[in-house]
N, C-alpha and C positions, 0 to 999 in steps of 0.2 A: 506537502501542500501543492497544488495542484496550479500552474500557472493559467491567467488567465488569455480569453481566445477569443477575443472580439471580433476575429474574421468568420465567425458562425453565425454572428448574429444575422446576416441575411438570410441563412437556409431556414432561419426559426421565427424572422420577423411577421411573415403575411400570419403565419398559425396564431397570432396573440389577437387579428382583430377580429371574432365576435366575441371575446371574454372584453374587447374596447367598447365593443358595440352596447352587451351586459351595464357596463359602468355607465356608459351612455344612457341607457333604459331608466336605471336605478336612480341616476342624478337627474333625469327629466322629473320622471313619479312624481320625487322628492320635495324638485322647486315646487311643482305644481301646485301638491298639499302644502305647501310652505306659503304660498303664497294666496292663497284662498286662507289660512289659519291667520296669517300676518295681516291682510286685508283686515279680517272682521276682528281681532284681536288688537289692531291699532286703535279701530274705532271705538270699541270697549275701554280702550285705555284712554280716550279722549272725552268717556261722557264724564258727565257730572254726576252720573248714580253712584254713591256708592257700592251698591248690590251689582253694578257691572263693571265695574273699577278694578274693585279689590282681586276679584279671579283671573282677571287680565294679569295685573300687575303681579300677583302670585306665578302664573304660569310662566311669565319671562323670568321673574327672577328665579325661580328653580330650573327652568330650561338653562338659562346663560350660569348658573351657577354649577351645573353639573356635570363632567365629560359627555360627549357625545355616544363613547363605548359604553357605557354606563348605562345610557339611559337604551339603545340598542339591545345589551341584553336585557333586560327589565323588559323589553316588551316583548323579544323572544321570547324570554325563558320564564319569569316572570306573569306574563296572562297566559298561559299557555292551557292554566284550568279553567280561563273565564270564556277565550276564546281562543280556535285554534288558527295561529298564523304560522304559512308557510314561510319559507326563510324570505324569496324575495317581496312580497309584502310587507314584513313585518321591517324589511330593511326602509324600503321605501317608507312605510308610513316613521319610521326613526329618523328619518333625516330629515322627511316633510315635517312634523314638530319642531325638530331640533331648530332648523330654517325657520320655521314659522316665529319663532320669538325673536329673532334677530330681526328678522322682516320688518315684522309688527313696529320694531322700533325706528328702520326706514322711513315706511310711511308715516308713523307719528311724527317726527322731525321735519320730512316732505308737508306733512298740512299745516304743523303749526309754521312753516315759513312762510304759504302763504298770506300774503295782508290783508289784516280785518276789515281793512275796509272793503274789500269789495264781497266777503261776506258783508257786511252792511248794506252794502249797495242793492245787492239780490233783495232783502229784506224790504227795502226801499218802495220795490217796487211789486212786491206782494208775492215773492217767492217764499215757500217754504224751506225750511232746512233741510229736509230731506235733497226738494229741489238745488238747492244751493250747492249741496255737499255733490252731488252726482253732475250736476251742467258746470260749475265756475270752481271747486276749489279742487276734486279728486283728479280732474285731466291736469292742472297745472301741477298739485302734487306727483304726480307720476313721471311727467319730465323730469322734474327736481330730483324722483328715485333711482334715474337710470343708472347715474356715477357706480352710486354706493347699490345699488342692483347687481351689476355687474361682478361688481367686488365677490359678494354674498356667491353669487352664481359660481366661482371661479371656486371659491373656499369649497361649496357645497360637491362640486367636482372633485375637489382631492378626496374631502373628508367619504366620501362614498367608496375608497377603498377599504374602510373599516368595517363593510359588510364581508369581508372574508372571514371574520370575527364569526362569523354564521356562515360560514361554507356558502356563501353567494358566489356563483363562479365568474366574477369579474376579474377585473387587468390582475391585480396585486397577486389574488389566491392563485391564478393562473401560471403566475411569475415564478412564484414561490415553488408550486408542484413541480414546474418544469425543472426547476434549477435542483431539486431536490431528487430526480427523476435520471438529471445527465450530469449532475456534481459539476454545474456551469451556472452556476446560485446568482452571482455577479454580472454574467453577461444576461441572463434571464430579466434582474431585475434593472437593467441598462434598457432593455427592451421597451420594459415597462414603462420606465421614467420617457421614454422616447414618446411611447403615445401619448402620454399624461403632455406634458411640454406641447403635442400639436393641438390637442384638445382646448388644452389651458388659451394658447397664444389663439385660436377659432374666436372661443369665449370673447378674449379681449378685443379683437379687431371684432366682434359685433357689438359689443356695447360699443364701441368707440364710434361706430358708424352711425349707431341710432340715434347717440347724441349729437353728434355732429347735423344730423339730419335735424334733429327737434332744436338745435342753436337757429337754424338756417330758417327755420318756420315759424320761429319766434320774430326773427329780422324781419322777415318779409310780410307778417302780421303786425308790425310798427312803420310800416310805411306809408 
């Protein structure tokens, strides 16, 4: 067995970032669709129709009930007679659902916190719901989202290594070839976890900021 040589890892570090940048791409897509699916899939989950209810409530509970690789290849492999997706598409739009039902249930918890009364109030004064939901409750819901936003953002970054699953040539599949390549399997996937770790810790100190920002604008909007 072969000892291991973590004084390599500099000749091999800079070659792993555009397969970082790939992961980058793929976890962008992903929130994107996640979050336009989670937007209108929240508000589906909050009407009183049943006929817009139930397929809400259907698609989160089979989304959150089913691995993420699971549902990845199914859309690979899976539609592949209904329509043809290339791998990184098909990654992105897998992670953007997958995202989307967790989302969905951010913002549901972000609007129902806030207080009916000042939906009433809007009401009050001859606003519509529509009105109401777009000027007074979705901006205050979306501060309330950033926490647990950020969380989701952070998950959706690791979990986007599970496109190597479809030869997406991100960090992980990268890691993997290379170490398979120079039988240095372990400093390879050291590499790996290096970028994930700067990535990750990016993510965190910006949610931390934006809230920090939107506590600061709340204070100075009660003054």
């Amino acid at each position: 067995m072969d000892t291991w040589d973590f004084s390599i890892i500099p000749k091999f570090f800079t070659s792993f970032a555009p397969y970082a940048w790939m992961t980058v791409q793929v976890t962008i897509l992903g929130l994107l669709i996640g979050i336009v699916l989670g937007l209108a899939f929240s508000l589906l989950r909050l009407s009183k129709l049943k006929v817009l209810n139930y397929p809400a409530k259907a698609y989160i509970w089979i989304i959150r009930g089913t691995p993420l690789l699971l549902q990845l290849l199914l859309i690979y492999f899976g539609l592949v007679n209904i329509v043809k997706l290339d791998r990184l598409p098909a990654a992105c739009v897998a992670l953007g659902i997958h995202n989307g039902a967790y989302i969905a249930e951010i913002f549901r918890g972000s609007i129902q916190s806030v207080d009916r009364g000042q939906r009433e109030a809007g009401m009050s004064i001859g606003m519509t719901q529509t009105k109401i939901m777009r000027r007074i409750i979705l901006p205050q819901a979306f501060k309330r989202a950033v926490p647990p936003l950020g969380n989701q953002f952070i998950i959706a970054l690791k979990d986007s290594s599970l496109a190597s699953a479809i030869s997406v040539p991100e960090l992980l599949l990268h890691a993997r070839q290379m170490g398979a390549a120079n039988f240095k399997l372990m400093e390879m996937l050291t590499i790996a976890a290096i970028y994930y770790l700067f990535m990750t810790t990016i993510l965190t100190l910006l949610s931390t900021l934006i809230e920090r920002k939107l506590k600061v604008s709340d204070n100075k909007s009660t003054i």
